[in-house]
RODO-2510 file (C-alpha; in nm, 4 decimals, decimal comma):
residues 135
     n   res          X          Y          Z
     1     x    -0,9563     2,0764    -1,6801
     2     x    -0,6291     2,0629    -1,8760
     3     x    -0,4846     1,8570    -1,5981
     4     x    -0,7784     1,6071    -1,6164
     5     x    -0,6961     1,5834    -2,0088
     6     x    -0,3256     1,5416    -1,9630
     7     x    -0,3945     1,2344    -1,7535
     8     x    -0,6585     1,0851    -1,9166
     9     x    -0,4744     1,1304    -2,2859
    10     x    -0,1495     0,9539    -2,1216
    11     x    -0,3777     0,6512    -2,0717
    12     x    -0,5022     0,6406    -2,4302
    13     x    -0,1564     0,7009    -2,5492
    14     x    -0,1099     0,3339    -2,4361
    15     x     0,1273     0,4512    -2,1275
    16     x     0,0948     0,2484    -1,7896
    17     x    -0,0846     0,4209    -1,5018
    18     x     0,1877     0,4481    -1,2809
    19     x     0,0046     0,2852    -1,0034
    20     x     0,0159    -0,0147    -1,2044
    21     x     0,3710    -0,0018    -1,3212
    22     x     0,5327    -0,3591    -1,2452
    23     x     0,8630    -0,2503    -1,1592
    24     x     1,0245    -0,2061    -0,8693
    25     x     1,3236    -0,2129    -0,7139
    26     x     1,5143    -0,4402    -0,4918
    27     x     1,4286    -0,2521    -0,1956
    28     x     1,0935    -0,2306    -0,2368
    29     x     1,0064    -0,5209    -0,3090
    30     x     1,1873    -0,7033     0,0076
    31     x     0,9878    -0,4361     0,2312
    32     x     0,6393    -0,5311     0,0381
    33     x     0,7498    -0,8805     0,1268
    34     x     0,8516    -0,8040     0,4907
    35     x     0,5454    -0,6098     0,5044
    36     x     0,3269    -0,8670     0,4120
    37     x     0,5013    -1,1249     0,6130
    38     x     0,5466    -0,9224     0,9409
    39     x     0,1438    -0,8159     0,9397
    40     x     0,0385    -1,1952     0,9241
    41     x    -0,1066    -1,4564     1,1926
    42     x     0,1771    -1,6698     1,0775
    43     x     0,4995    -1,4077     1,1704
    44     x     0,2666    -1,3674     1,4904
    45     x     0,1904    -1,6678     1,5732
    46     x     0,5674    -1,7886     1,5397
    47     x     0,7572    -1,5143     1,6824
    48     x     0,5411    -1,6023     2,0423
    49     x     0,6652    -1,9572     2,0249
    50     x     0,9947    -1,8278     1,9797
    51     x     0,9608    -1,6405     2,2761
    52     x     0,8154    -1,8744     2,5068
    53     x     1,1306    -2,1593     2,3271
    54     x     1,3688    -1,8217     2,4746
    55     x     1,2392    -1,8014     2,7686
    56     x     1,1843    -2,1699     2,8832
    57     x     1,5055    -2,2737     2,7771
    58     x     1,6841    -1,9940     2,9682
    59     x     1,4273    -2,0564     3,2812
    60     x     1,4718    -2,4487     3,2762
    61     x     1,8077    -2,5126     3,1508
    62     x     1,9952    -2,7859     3,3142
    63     x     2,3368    -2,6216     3,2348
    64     x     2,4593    -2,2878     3,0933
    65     x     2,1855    -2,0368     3,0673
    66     x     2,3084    -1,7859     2,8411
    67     x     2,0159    -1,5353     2,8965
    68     x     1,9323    -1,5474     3,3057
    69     x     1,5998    -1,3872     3,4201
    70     x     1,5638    -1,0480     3,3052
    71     x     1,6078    -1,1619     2,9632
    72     x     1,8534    -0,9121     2,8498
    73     x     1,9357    -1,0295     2,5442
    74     x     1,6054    -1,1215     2,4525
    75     x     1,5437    -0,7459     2,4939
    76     x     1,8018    -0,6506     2,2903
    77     x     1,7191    -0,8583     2,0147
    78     x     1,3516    -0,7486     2,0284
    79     x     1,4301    -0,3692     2,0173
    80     x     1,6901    -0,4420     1,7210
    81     x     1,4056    -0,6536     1,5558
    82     x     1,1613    -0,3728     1,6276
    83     x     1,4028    -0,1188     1,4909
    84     x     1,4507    -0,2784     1,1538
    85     x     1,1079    -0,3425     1,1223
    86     x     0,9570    -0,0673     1,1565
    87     x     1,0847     0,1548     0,8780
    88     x     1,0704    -0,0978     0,6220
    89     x     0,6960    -0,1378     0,7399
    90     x     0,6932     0,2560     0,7099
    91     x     0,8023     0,2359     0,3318
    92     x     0,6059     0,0048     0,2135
    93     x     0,3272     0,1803     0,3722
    94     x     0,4170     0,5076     0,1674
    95     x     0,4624     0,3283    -0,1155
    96     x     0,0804     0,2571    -0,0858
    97     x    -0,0120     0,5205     0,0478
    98     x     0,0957     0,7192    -0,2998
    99     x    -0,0709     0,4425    -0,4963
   100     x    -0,3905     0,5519    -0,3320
   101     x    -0,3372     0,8976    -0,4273
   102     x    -0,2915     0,8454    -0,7954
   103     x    -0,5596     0,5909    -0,8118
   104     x    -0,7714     0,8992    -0,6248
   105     x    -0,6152     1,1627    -0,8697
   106     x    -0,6822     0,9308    -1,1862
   107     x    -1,0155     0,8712    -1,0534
   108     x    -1,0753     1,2606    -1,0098
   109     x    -0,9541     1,3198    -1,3321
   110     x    -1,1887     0,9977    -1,5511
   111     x    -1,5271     1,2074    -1,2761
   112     x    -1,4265     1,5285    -1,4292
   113     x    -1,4105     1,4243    -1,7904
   114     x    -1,7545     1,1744    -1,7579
   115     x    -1,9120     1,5235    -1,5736
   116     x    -1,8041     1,7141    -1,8743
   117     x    -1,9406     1,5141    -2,1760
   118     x    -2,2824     1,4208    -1,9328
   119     x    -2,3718     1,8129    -1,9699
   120     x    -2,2512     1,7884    -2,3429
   121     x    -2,4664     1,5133    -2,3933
   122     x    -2,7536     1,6949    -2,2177
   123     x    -2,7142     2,0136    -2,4121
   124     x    -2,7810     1,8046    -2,7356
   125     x    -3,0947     1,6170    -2,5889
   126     x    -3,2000     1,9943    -2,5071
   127     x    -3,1409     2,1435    -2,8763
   128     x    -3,2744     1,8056    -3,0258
   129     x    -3,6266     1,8428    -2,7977
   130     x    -3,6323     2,2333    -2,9089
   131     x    -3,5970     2,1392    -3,2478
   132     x    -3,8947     1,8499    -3,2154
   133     x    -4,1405     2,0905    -3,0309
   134     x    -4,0500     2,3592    -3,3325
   135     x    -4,2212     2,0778    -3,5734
***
């Protein structure tokens, strides 16, 4: 109950829920950008024609091919993208995954306090009907 309070008296105090606190840092904000890029039909949609531009100019070259067959390279660079992409993706998924939990928290805490002054309330419609049936 005191908990509920706490929270609840920070928000009246005119301090920002810290879900909705604007600031961030560098860091976080290029992986929410990264993250939002990298999870889009766009980033998709590109990085196959990049791929097929790889692959076609290594497969049909007229001279040098600097990347024959296998694709090598091509791996490499996909496991090195794949590797830096995937715990940025992770932190900016944490990131939001706490957000949820202190929205869920906050929530808790504003159910708890509405629950509490709902029986209040009822307790005075009870005395209030005693007292008219008395008359």
């Amino acid at each position: 109950m005191k908990k509920e309070v706490k929270i609840i008296s920070k928000i009246k105090k005119g301090q920002i829920h810290p879900t909705l606190n604007p600031s961030k840092s560098f860091g976080q904000k290029a992986s929410d950008t990264l993250t939002k890029y990298a999870g889009s039909w766009g980033f998709i949609i590109g990085f196959v024609v990049f791929l097929l531009l790889w692959m076609s100019a290594n497969v049909y070259a007229w001279t040098n091919e600097w990347d024959p067959y296998p694709f090598i390279l091509l791996n490499l660079v996909l496991s090195c993208v794949a590797a830096l992409q995937a715990p940025i993706i992770l932190m900016s998924q944490n990131r939001s995954a706490e957000k949820d939990r202190q929205h869920a928290e906050y929530d808790y805490a504003v159910n708890r306090k509405a629950e509490r002054e709902i029986k209040d309330i009822k307790k005075q419609l009870e005395r209030i009907e005693r007292y008219l049936h008395k008359e």
